[in-house]
N, C-alpha and C positions, 0 to 999 in steps of 0.2 A: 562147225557147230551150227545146228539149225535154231532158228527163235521161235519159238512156237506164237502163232498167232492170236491165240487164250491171254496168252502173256503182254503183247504189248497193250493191246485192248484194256487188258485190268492197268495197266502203269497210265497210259492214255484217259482212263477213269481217273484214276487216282490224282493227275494232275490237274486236269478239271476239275474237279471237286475241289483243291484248296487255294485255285483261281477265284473260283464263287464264294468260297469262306473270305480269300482276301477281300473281293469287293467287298461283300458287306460288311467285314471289320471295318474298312476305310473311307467307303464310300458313304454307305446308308448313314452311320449312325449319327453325323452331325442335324442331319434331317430330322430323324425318328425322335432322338433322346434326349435333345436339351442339351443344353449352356451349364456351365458349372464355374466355379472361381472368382478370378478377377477381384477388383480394389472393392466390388459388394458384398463379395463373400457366397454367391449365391451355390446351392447346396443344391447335391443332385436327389432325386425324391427313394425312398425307401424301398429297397431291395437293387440300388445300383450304383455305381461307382464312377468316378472321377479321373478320367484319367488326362495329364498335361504332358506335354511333348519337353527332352529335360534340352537345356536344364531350366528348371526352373527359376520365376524371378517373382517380386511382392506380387503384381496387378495382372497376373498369365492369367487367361482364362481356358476353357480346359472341354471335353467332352460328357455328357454321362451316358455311360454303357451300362447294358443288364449286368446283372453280378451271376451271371450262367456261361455255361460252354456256347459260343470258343470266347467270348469277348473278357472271359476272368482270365483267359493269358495274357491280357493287357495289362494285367496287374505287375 
């Protein structure tokens, strides 16, 4: 069976692309979007969300990410 060369190139795409999605879910957003949680309560600002690593405990403090693709699969 021969692999056509069209084909590894797209899968080769393909895994690149949700290497570059991984960094930036993981990497960027502690930078970009702010602090959330912890024993202040601090709130992440309007149209984004909170997300903490579990489990959780009272004083965790946590990320905030946009509430858009990809970072609402964090939800």
């Amino acid at each position: 069976m021969k692999i056509n060369k069209k084909v590894i190139l797209i899968a080769i795409g393909i895994l690149l692309l949700f290497i570059i999605v991984g960094i930036i879910i993981v990497i960027i957003p502690p930078f970009l979007f702010g602090f959330c949680g912890s024993f202040t309560g601090e709130m992440c600002p309007e149209g984004y969300f909170c997300s903490m690593k579990k489990p959780c405990y009272p004083d965790q403090s946590g990320t905030c990410f946009p509430n858009k693709f990809p970072f609402n699969l964090l939800k």
